[in-house]
KETI-84379 format. One record per residue (C-alpha): residue number from 1; residue in one letter; x, y, z. Coordinates in steps of 0.5 Angstrom, whole numbers, plus 2048, in hexadecimal, padded with zeros to 3 digits. Example, Ala and Ser with C-alpha at 12.3 -4.5 7.8 and 13.67 -1.06 7.14 Angstrom:
# KETI-84379
   k r   X   Y   Z
   1 A 819 7F7 810
   2 S 81B 7FE 80E
END
This chain:
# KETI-84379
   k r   X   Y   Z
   1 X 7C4 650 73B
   2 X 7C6 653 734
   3 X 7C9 659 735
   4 X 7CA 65F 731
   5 X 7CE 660 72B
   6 X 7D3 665 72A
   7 X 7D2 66A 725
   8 X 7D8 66D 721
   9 X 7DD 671 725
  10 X 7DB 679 724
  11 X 7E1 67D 726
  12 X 7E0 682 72A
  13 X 7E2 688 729
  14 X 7E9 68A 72D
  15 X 7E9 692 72F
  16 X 7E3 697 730
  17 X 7DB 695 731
  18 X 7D8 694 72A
  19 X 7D7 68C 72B
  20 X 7D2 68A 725
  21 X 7CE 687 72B
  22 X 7CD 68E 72F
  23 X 7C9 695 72D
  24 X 7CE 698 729
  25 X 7D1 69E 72B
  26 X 7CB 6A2 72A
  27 X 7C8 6A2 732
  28 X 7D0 6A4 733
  29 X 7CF 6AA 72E
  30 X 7C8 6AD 731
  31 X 7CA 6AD 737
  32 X 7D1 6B1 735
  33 X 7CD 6B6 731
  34 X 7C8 6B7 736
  35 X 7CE 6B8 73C
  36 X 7D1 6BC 737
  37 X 7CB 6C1 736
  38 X 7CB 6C1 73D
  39 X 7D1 6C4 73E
  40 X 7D1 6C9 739
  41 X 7CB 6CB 73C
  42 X 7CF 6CB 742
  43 X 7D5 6CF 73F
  44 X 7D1 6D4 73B
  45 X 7CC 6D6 742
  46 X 7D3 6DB 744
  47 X 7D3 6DE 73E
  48 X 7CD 6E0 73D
  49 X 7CB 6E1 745
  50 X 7D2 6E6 745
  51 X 7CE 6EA 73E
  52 X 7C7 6EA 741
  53 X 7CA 6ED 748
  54 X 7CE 6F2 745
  55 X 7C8 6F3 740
  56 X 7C4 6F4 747
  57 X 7C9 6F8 74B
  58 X 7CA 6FD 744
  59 X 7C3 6FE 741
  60 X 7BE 6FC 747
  61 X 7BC 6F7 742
  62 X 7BF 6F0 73F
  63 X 7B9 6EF 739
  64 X 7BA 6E8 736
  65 X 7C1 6E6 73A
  66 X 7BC 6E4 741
  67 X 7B8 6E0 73D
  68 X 7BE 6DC 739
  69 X 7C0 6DA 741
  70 X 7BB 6D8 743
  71 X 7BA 6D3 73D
  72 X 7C1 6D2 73E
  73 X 7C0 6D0 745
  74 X 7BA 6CB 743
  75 X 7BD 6C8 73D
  76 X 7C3 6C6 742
  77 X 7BE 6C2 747
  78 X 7BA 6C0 741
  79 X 7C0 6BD 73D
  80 X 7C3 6BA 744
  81 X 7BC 6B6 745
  82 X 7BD 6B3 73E
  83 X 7C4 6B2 73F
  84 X 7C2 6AD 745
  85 X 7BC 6AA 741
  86 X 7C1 6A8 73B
  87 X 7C7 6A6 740
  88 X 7C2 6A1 744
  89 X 7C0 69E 73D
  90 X 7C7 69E 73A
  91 X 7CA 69B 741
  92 X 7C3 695 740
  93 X 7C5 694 73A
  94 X 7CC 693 73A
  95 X 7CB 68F 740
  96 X 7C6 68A 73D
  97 X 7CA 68A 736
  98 X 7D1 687 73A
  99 X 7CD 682 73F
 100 X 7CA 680 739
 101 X 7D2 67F 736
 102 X 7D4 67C 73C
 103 X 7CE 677 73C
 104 X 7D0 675 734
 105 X 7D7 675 736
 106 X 7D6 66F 73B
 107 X 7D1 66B 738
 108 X 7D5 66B 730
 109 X 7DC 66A 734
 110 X 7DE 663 735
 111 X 7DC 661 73C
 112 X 7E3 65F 73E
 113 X 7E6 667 73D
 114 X 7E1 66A 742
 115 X 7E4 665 748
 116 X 7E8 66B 74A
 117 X 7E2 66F 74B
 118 X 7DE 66D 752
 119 X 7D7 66E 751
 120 X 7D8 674 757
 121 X 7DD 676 753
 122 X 7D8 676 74D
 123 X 7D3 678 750
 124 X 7D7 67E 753
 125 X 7D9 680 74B
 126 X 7D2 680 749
 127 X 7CF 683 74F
 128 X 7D4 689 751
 129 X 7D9 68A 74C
 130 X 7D3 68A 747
 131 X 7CF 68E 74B
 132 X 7D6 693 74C
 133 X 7D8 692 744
 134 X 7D1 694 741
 135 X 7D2 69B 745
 136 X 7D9 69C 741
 137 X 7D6 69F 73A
 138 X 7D2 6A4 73E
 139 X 7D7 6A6 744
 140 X 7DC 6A6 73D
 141 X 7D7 6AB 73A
 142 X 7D6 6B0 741
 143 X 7DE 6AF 741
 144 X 7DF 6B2 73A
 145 X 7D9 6B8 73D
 146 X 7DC 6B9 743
 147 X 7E2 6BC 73F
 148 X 7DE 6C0 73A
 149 X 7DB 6C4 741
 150 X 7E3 6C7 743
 151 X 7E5 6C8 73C
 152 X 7E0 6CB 73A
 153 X 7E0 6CF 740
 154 X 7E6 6D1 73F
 155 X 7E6 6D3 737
 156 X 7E0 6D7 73B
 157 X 7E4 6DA 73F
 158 X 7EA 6DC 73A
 159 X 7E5 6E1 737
 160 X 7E3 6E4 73D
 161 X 7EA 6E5 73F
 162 X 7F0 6E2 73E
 163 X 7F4 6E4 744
 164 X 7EF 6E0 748
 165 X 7EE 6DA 743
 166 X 7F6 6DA 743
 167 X 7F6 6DA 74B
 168 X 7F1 6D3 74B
 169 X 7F5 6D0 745
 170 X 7FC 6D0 749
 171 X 7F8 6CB 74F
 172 X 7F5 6C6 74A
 173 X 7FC 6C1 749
 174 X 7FB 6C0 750
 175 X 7F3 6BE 74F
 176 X 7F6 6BA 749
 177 X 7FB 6B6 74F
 178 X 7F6 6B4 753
 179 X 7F2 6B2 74E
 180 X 7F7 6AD 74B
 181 X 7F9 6AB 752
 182 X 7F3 6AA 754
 183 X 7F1 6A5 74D
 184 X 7F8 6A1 74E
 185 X 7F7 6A0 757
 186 X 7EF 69E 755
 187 X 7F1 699 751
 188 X 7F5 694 754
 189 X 7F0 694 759
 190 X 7E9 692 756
 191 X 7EC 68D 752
 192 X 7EF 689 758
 193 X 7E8 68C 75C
 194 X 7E3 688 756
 195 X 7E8 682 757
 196 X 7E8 682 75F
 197 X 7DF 682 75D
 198 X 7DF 67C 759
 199 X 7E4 679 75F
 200 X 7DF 67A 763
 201 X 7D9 678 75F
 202 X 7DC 671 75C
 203 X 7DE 66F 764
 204 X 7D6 671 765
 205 X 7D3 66D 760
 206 X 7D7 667 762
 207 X 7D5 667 769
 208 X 7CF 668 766
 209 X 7CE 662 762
 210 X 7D2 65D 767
 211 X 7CC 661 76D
 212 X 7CA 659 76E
 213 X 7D1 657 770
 214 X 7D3 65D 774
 215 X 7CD 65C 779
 216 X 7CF 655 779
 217 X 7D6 656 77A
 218 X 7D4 65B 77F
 219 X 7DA 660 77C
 220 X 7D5 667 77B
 221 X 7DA 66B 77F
 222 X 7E0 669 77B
 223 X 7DC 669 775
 224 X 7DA 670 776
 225 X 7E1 672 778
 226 X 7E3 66F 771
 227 X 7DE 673 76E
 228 X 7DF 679 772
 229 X 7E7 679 771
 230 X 7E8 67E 76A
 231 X 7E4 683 76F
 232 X 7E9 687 772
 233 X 7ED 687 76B
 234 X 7E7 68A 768
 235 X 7E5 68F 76D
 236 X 7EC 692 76D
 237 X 7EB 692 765
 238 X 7E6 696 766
 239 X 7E8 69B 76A
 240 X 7EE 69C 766
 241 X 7E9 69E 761
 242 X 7E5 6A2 765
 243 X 7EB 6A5 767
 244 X 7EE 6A7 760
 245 X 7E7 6A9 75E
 246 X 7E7 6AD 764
 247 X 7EE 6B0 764
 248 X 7EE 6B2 75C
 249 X 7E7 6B6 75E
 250 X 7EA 6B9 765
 251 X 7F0 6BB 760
 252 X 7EB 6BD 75A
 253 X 7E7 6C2 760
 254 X 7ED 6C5 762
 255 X 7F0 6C6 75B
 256 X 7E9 6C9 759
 257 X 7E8 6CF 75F
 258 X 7EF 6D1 75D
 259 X 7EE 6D1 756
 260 X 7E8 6D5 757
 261 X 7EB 6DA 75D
 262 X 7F1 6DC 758
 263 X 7EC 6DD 752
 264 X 7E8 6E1 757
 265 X 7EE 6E5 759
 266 X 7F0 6E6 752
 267 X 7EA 6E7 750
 268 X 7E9 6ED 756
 269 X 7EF 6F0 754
 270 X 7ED 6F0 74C
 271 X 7E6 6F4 74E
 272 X 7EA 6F9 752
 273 X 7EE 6FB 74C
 274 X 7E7 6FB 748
 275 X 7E9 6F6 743
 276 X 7E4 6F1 746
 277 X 7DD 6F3 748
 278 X 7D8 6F1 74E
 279 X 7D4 6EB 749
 280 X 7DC 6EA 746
 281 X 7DD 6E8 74D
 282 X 7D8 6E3 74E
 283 X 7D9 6E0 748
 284 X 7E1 6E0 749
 285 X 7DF 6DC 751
 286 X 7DA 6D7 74D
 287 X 7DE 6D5 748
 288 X 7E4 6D4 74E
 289 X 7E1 6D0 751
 290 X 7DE 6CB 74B
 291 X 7E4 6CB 749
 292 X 7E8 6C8 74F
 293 X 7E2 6C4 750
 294 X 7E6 6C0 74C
 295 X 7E9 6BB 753
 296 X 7E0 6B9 752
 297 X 7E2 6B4 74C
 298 X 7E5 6B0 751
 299 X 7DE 6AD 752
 300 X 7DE 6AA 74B
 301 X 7E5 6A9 74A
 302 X 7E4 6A4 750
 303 X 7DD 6A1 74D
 304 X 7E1 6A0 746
 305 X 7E7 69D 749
 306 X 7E3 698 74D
 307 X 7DF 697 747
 308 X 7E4 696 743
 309 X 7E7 690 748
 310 X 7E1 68D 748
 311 X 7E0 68C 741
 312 X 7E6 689 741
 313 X 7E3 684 746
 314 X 7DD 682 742
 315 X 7E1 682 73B
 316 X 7E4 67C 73D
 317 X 7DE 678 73E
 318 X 7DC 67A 736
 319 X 7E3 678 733
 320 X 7E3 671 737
 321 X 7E5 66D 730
 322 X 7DF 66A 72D
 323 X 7DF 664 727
 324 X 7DF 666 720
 325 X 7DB 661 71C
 326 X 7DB 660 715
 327 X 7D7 65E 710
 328 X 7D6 656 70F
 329 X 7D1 653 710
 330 X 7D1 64A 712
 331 X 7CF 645 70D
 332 X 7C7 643 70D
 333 X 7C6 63E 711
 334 X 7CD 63C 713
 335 X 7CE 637 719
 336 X 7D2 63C 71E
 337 X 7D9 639 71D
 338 X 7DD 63D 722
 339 X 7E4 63E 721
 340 X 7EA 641 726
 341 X 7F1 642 721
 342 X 7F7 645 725
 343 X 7F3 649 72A
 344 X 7F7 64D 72F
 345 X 7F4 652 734
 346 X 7F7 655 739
 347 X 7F7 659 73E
 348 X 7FC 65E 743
 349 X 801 65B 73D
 350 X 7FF 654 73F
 351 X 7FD 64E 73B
 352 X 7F6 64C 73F
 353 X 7F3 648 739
 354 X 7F7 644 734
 355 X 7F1 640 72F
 356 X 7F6 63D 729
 357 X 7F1 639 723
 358 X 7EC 638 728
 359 X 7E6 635 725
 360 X 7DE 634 727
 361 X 7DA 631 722
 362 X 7D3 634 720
 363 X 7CE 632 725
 364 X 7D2 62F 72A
 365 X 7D3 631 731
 366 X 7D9 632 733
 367 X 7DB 633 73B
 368 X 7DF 637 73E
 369 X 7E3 636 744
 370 X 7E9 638 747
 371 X 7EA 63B 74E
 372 X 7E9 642 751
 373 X 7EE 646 74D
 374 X 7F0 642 746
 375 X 7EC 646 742
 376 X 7E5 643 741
 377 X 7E1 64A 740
 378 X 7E6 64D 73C
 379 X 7E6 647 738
 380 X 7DD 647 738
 381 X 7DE 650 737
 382 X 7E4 64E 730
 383 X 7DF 649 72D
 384 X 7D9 64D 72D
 385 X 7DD 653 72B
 386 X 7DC 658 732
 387 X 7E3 659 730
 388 X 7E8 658 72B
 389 X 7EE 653 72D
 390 X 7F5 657 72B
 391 X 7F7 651 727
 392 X 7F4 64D 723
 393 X 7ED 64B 720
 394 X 7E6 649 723
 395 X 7E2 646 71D
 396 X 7DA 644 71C
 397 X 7D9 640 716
 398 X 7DF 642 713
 399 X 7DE 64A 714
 400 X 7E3 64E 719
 401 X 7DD 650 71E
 402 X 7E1 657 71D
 403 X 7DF 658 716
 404 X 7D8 657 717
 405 X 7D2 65D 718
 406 X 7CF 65F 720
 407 X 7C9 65C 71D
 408 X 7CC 656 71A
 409 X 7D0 654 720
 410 X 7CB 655 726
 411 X 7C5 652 723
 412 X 7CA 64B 722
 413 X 7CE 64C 729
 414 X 7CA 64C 730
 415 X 7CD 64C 735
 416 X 7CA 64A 73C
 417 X 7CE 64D 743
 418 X 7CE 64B 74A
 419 X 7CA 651 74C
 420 X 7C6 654 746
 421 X 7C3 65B 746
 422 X 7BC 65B 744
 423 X 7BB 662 745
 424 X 7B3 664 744
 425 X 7AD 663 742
 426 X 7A9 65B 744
 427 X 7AB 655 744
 428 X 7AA 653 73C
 429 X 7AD 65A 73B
 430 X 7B3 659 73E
 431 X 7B4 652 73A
 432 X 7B1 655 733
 433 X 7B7 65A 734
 434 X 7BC 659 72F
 435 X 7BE 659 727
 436 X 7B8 654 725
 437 X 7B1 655 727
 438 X 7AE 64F 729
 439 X 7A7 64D 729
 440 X 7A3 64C 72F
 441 X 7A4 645 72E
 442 X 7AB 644 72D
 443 X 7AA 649 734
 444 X 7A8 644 738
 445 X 7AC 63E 735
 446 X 7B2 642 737
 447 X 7B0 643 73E
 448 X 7AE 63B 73F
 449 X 7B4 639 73C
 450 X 7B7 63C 741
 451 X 7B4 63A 747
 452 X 7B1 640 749
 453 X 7A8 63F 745
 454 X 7A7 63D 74D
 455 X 7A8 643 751
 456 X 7A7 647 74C
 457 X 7A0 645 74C
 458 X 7A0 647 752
 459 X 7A1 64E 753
 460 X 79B 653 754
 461 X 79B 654 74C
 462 X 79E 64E 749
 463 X 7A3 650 743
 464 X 79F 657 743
 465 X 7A2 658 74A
 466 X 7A7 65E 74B
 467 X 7AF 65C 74D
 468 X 7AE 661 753
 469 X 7A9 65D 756
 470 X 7AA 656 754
 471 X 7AE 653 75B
 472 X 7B3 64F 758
 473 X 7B9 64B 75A
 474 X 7C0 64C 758
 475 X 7BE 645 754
 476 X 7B8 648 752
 477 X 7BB 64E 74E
 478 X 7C0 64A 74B
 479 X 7BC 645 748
 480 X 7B7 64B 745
 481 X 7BF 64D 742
 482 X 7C0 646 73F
 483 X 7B8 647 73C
 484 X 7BA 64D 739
 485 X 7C1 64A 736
 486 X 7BC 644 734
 487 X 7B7 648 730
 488 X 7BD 64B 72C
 489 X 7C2 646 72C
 490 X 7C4 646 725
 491 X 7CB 641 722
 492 X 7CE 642 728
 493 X 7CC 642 72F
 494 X 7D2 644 735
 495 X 7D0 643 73C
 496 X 7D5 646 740
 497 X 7D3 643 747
 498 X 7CC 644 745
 499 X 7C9 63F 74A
 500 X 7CE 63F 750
 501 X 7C8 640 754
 502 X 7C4 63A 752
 503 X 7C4 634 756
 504 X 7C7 62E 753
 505 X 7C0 62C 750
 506 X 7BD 632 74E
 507 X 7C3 632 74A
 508 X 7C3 62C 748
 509 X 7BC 62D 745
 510 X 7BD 634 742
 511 X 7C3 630 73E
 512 X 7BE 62B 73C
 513 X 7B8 630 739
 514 X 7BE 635 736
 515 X 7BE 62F 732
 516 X 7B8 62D 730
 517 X 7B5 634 730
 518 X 7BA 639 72E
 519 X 7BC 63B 727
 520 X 7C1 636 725
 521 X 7C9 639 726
 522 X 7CF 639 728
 523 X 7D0 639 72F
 524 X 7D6 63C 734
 525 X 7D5 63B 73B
 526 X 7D9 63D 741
 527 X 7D8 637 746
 528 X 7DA 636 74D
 529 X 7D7 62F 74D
 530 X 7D9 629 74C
 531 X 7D2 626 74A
 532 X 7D2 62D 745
 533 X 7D8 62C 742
 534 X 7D7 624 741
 535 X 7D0 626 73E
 536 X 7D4 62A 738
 537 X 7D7 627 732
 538 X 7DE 62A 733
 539 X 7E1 62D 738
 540 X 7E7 633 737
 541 X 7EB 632 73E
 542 X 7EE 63A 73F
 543 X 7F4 63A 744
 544 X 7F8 640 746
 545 X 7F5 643 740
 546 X 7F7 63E 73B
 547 X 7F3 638 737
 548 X 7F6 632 739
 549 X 7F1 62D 736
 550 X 7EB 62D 733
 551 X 7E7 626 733
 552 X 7E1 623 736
 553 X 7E1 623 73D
 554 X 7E0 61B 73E
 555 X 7E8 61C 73B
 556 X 7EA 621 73F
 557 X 7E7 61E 745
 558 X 7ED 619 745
 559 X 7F2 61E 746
 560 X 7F4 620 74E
 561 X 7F5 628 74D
 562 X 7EE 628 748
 563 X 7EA 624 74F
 564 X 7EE 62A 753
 565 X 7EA 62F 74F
 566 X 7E4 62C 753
 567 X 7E7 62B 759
 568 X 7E5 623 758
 569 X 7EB 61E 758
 570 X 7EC 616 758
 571 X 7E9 613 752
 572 X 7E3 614 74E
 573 X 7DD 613 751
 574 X 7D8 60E 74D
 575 X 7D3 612 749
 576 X 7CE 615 74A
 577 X 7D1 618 751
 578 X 7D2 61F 753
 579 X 7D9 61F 74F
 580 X 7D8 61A 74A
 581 X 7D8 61B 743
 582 X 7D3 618 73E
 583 X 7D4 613 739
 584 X 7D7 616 732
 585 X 7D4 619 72F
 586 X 7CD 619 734
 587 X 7C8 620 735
 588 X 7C4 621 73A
END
């Protein structure tokens, strides 16, 4: 399968929510100017009310101030009914934009750097960490509102009297307090309540993916008590939350009464003495209660908070490090020279690859081998630049891979994978997927070379067929990824353990038409095989992360530890035989 270039790195913006990739800021400040409408129709409602009940008390008559309150009071429905139209599209199109980022991080970030993210995990960040991050903008938004509401009411109610306004300011502190508790306590606990989600989900996809083994195994009980396990964590959590949810409006409802009972009675006290009137009173109570409605912020305050926590969550999908690519391009018509100078590649702070003057000579196949662990995959992901190495330089045809173009690099480097994704579409499709654009032709030649004409021929629709109803073995789909690999191989083909579900005939007829009817290259192949390894010209022997001798394989076959590698021993057997080598300088 070729797989697809990275772009160049785009920094992501650090603080706020104006991502070149999202709506911007305008949905935000709609619903923000439509909530803030809303309030103020909201806070002149009192006033106006209080006039027109004073009016009507007075002179049996209110004239135009009982038509302005009830535009008032349909103006505040009809801007609340906006508000919720414009929050839904901010919340969409947030939503949208940060999966999208999410998306872009991991497919242009270098393989290797999103190993620390299970799939569930990932899965969880994209799902419902995006889901609660793209709320933020309008939660933010209907916090900023909710402000607008008491402050409002409160300078409302200076003017109708300030003994009143002065009894209500002297409980907000107390408002404040549980706000700012309320923030700090919600925090910490949805952070770790997202983190025990994705627990969750990864332990999820896993049993999932190995079902078969599981069933086999007969384990179902304990795997389900394995996946089940964080449950009791995060039904605690949410509690917690619950209960500091419920706690700061328990506490906002108690606050609120006793503001209103105290501006009541001041209130009452100011109508005695004559300096409120009957309509100032009924403005003065309405303007208490909005104004120690403030406790009801705690719903936004808390959708922000756990938004913000979540937007942490998948922002750190869209600034996994990507490869920075440069401007050359090859020499035309270069052989495929592939040179490894002083490459170090590490990892937790140890050395797993170490290639020093390694060098394989345009359109060879070099084999690559070594046991479990020494490196051979870094090795393939080096050589093909899916990473860079921390030292040193790769080189194809004398140009370092990290100053060519994306497109330069990805149409002369293919790779084929253990396990290809071939995505969608049909059969040709997913073979035709790549930087170049092969003919029908070069299609089908791609596909008889690797060994799979027969049974694709054989499917309801042939090469039309659609991948999700083509009923394939795990030998059939990995030979439609070395098809792809073959229909876009370039200089340089890397086969990372590409046919390790072939038998050994299979392979050994698929490395024979790669030669005849595929594109002429270099060729770096991860084998297992001793028969594979023989078949190739050189053979770069890893051990423990290190080079330890590049050769052919009928040289090396001498050597004990290099028999070992195969769990062969003894002397070499005659050619011809499962381990022995061909004659030099022989190609099947």
């Amino acid at each position: 399968m070729t797989t697809v270039g990275t772009g160049p790195r785009q920094t992501p913006v650090e603080t706020g929510w104006t991502d070149p990739a999202g709506p911007g800021r305008i949905p935000e400040l709609l619903v923000l100017l439509c909530s803030t409408a809303a309030s103020a129709a909201t806070v002149a409602q009192p006033l106006v009310l209080g006039h027109t009940l004073d009016l009507l008390l007075r002179d049996g008559h209110a004239g135009p101030w009982l038509l302005l309150s009830a535009v008032l009071l349909l103006g505040e429905l009809l801007l609340d009914s906006l508000t919720a139209l414009l929050t839904g599209h901010c919340t969409a199109a947030w939503t949208a934009a940060i999966r999208t980022g999410a998306y872009a991080g991991l497919l242009r970030g270098v393989p290797e750097r999103a190993l620390p993210y299970p799939p569930g995990d990932v899965g969880t960040r994209i799902t419902l960490n995006a889901t609660d991050a793209g709320g933020t903008p309008a939660a933010r938004a209907a916090l900023a509102a909710s402000f607008v509401t008491p402050v409002g009411a409160l300078a409302a109610l200076a003017l109708v009297d300030l003994w009143v306004a002065a009894c209500v300011l002297a409980g907000l502190p107390a408002l404040a307090l549980l706000l700012r508790a309320f923030a700090r306590d919600t925090g910490a606990s949805v952070a770790a309540y997202q983190r025990a989600q994705a627990q969750i989900a990864t332990r999820l996809l896993e049993a999932l993916g190995g079902a078969a083994t599981i069933a086999a195994a007969g384990t179902g009980p304990r795997e389900r008590a394995r996946v089940l396990a964080p449950l009791p964590h995060l039904a605690a959590l949410g509690r917690r939350m619950w209960l500091l949810h419920g706690r700061a409006l328990a506490r906002g409802g108690v606050l609120m009464p006793l503001l209103t009972l105290a501006a009541t009675a001041v209130g009452g006290l100011r109508l005695a003495a004559g300096a409120l009137s009957v309509g100032g009173l009924l403005a003065a109570c309405r303007y208490a209660q909005l104004t120690a409605g403030i406790g009801g912020a705690a719903t936004s305050l808390a959708a922000v908070v756990r938004g913000r926590r979540a937007r942490e969550r998948t922002r750190a999908l869209e600034r996994l490090p990507a490869l920075a690519h440069g401007t050359l391009s090859l020499p035309p018509n270069g052989p495929g020279d592939l040179e490894l100078r002083g490459v170090r590649v590490r990892r937790d702070g140890r050395t797993v690859l170490r290639a020093d003057g390694v060098r394989v000579p345009g359109g060879s196949t070099a084999a690559v081998v070594g046991r479990s662990g020494a490196g051979k995959s870094v090795l393939a992901a080096v050589a093909g630049r899916l990473t860079d190495p921390d030292e040193g330089q790769v080189l194809l045809d004398g140009v370092p891979l990290d100053r060519l173009t994306h497109e330069a690099l990805r149409t002369e480097v293919a790779f084929a994978f253990e396990r290809p994704v071939l995505g969608e579409g049909t059969v040709a499709e997913a073979v035709a997927a790549g930087p170049r654009s092969p003919t029908p032709e070069q299609i089908r030649r791609a596909v008889r070379a690797a060994g799979a004409d027969s049974f694709v021929r054989r499917l309801p629709r042939g090469y039309d067929t659609p991948l999700t109803s083509a009923p394939l073995s795990g030998g059939e789909y990995q030979r439609l990824g070395l098809a792809r690999a073959f229909a876009h191989a370039g200089r340089l083909l890397v086969m990372d353990d590409a046919t390790s579900s072939l038998d050994t005939a299979t392979e050994h007829a698929v490395d024979s038409a790669l030669r005849r009817s595929v594109r002429p290259g270099t060729r770096l192949v991860v084998a297992h095989r001793p028969s594979a390894a023989a078949r190739a010209d050189l053979v770069i022997w890893l051990e423990d992360g290190r080079v330890r001798a590049v050769a052919p394989h009928h040289e090396l076959w001498r050597r004990a530890p290099y028999r070992a590698v195969f769990g062969a021993a003894g002397t070499e057997p005659a050619p011809g035989g499962e381990h022995g080598p061909l004659p030099t300088g022989t190609r099947t």
